[in-house]
C-alpha positions in Angstrom: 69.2 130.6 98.8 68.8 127.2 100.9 71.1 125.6 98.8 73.6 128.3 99.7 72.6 127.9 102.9 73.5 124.4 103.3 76.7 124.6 101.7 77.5 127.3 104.1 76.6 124.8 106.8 78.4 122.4 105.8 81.3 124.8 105.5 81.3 125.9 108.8 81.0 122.0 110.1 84.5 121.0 108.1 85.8 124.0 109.7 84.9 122.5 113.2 86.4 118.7 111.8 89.9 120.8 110.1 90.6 122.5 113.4 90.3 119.4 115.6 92.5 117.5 113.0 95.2 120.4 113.7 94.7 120.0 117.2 95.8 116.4 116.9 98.9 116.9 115.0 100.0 119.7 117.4 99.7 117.2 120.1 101.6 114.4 118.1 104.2 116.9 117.0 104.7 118.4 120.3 105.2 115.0 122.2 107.6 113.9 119.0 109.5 116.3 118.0 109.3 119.4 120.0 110.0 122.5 118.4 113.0 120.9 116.3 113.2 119.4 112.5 111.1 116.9 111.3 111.8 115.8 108.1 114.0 118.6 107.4 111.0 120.9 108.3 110.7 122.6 112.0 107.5 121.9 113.4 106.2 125.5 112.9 107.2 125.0 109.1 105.1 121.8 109.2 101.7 123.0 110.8 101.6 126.1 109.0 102.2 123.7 106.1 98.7 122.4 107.1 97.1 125.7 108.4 97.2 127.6 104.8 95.3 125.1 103.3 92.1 125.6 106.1 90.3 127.3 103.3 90.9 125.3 100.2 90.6 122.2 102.2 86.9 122.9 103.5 85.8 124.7 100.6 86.6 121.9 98.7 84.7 119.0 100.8 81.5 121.6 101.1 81.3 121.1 97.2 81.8 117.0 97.9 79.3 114.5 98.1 81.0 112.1 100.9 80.0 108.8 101.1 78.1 107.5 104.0 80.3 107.1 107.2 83.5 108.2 105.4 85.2 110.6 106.0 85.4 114.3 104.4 89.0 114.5 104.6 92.2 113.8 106.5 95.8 115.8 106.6 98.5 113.5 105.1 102.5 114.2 106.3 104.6 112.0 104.3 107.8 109.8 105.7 106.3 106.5 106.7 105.8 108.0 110.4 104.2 105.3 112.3 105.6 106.7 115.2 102.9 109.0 115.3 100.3 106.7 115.8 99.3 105.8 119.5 97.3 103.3 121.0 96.4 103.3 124.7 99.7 105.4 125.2 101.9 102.6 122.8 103.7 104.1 120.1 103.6 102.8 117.1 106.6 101.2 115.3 108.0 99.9 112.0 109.2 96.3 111.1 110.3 97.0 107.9 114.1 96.5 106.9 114.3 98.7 103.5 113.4 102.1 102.9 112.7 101.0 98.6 109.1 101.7 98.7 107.5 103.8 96.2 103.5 104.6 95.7 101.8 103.1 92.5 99.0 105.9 92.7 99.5 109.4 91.9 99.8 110.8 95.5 102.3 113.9 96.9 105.5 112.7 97.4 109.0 114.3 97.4 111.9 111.9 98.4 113.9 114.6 99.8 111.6 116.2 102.1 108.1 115.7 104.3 105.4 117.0 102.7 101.8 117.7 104.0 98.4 117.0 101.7 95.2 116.2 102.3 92.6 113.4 100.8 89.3 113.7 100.8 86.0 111.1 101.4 88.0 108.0 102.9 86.6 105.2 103.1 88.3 103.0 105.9 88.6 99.9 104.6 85.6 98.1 105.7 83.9 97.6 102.2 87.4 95.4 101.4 87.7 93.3 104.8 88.9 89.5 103.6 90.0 90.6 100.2 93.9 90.5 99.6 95.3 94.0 98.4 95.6 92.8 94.9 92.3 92.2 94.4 91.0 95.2 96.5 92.8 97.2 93.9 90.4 95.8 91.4 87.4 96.5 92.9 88.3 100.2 94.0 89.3 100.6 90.3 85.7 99.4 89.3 84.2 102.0 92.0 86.8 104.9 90.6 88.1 105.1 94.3 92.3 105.1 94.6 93.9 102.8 97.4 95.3 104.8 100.3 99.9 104.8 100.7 101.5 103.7 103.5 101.5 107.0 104.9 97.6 108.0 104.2 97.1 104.9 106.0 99.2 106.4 109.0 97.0 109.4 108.9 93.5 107.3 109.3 95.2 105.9 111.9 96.2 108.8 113.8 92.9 110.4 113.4 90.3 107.5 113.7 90.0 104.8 115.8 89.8 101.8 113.0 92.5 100.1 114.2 89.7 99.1 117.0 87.3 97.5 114.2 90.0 96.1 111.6 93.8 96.0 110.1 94.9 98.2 107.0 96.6 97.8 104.3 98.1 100.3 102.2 97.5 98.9 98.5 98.4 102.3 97.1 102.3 101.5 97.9 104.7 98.8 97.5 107.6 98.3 99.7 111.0 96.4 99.4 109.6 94.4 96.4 107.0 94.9 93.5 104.2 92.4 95.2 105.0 93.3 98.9 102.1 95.7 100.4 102.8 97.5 103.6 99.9 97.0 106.2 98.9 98.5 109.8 97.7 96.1 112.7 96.7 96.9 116.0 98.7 95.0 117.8 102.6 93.5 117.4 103.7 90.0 118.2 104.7 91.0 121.9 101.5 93.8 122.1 104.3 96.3 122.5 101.9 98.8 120.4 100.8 99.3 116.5 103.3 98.0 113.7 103.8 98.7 110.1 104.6 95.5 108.4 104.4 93.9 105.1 103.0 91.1 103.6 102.5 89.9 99.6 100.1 91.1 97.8 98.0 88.2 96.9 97.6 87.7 100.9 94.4 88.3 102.6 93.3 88.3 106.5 89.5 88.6 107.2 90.4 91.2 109.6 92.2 93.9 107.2 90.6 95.7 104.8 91.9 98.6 101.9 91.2 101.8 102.3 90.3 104.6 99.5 89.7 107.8 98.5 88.4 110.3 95.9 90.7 112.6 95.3 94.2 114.4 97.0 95.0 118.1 97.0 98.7 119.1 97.5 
């Protein structure tokens, strides 16, 4: 019965965390698009994309063990939108010139369209701060964690505040060429807000780090 208990507990707390996530992306969505197409998608298509999935999404985490100070789970919209990450009101921006980029993990993606997913217990990067992407890769592999894409990164971004502590990368994608990663910082050249870039793989900075996570559920 406890043991019920708790789960129901922690249920109803990812509930709380889902909702407040939705909230979020309403408030991106809204301020971006309106109530026109995204991605092909109208924005009513794309949060009710999200909503359904309330009851998998929390269930799911409530049978979890998360990792200390990661995070249960995040909602993922795919198509490299670093528009929709904001930093004291600056909008974020891309300075990449190629659209070739494809994902070397097995995450959601359809080419044609925007899709929405979540992953679950992220872990933000911190554990990988100073290691170059290439050999982050490595370690996750060794702690059975999978490096976040280019656009999972987006989401930590969007819903967390670790562009204060550190940089991401996005080992779980490769963009323009085999052994370029795409990476997050806080700031641009000319501070004119945060900026997708990309960088070799074999690169480090002691202020970026890899994030992870355990699994993905389309």
């Amino acid at each position: 019965m406890l043991k019920r208990e708790k789960k129901s507990e922690k249920c109803a707390e990812f509930k709380r965390l889902f909702d407040l996530q939705i909230k979020t992306l309403k408030s991106i969505f809204r301020n971006r698009f309106g109530n026109n197409s995204s991605g092909k998608r109208t924005y009513w298509e794309v949060m009710d994309g999200f909503l359904r999935q309330r009851d998998r999404v929390t269930e799911k985490a409530s049978t979890m063990v998360i990792g200390e100070n990661n995070i249960p789970f995040l909602p993922v919209y795919t198509g490299r939108r670093i528009d929709m990450v904001r930093i004291g009101g600056k909008i974020g921006f891309e300075h990449i010139y190629t659209s070739a980029w494809i994902n070397i993990v097995d995450a959601p993606l359809e080419h044609d369209r925007c899709i929405e997913y979540y992953i679950f217990d992220i872990e933000n990067g911190y554990s990988t701060l100073g290691k170059s992407p290439k050999d982050a890769h490595k370690i996750l592999k060794t702690r059975l964690r999978s490096p976040l894409t280019v656009d999972e990164i987006i989401a930590l971004c969007i819903h967390t505040n670790v562009l204060s502590s550190h940089d991401v990368w996005a080992p779980g994608s490769r963009c323009g060429y085999v052994n370029s990663v795409p990476f997050i910082k806080a700031k641009s050249f000319l501070d004119t807000g945060p900026q997708l870039d990309i960088e070799y793989q074999d690169k480090s900075d002691d202020k970026r780090g890899s994030p992870s996570c355990i699994y993905r559920l389309e």
